[in-house]
C-alpha positions, 0 to 999 in steps of 0.5 A: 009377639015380642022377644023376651030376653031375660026371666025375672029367675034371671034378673033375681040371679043378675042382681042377687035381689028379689025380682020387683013386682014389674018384672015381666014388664020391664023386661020386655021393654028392656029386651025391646031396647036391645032389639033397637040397639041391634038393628044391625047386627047379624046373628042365627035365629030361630023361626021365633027370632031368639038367637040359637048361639049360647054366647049370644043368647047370654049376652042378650039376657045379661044386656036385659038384666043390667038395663033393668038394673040401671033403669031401678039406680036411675029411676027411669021407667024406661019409658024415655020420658026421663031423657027429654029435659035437661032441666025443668022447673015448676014454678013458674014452669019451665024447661030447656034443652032437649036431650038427644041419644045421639051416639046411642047404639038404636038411640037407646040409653043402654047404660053402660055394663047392657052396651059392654055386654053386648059389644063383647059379644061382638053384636055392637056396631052390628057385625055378622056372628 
């Protein structure tokens, strides 16, 4: 069964706004992508692989709940379809440049306060905790 990192009590906490109906859903797809984003890092589990450290099981859900909340600003649904086209027109159809994650911790577009929050936590770039 795949780790979930966040409730929707604490994505509603995270961004002072009532959880959308979704909730569960994207939060495991955002705590889908932070497992990808931390391939490396080293942390305690318990035999269900949550982490066990209070600062890291914070980070975690709070790297949940900013990348939920970035997905709602962007408009992304966190599927990735949205990062592979840099352009894309309608008539008469076409598209150019596929984007890349190059340089993305897993490849995944965290958003910017997910990867803060898990870089302060000392789990990006992977190091032992």
């Amino acid at each position: 069964m795949p780790r979930v990192y966040a409730t929707p009590a604490d994505l509603t906490a995270w961004t002072g706004k009532a959880a959308p109906a979704d909730a569960e859903r994207q939060l495991a797809r955002a705590s889908e992508d932070v497992d990808s984003a931390l391939l490396t890092a080293v942390y305690r589990t318990d035999a269900d692989g949550m982490p066990t450290d209070p600062d890291v099981t914070a980070a975690l859900r709070d790297a949940v709940c900013a990348l939920v909340e970035y997905r709602a600003e962007t408009g992304d649904s966190g599927t990735g379809a949205r990062d592979q086209w840099d352009s894309v027109s309608l008539g008469p159809a076409s598209m150019s440049g596929r984007r890349t994650t190059g340089g993305r911790p897993g490849g995944v577009d965290l958003g910017d306060r997910a990867e803060r929050a898990l870089r302060r936590a000392g789990l990006l770039p992977g190091v032992v905790c």
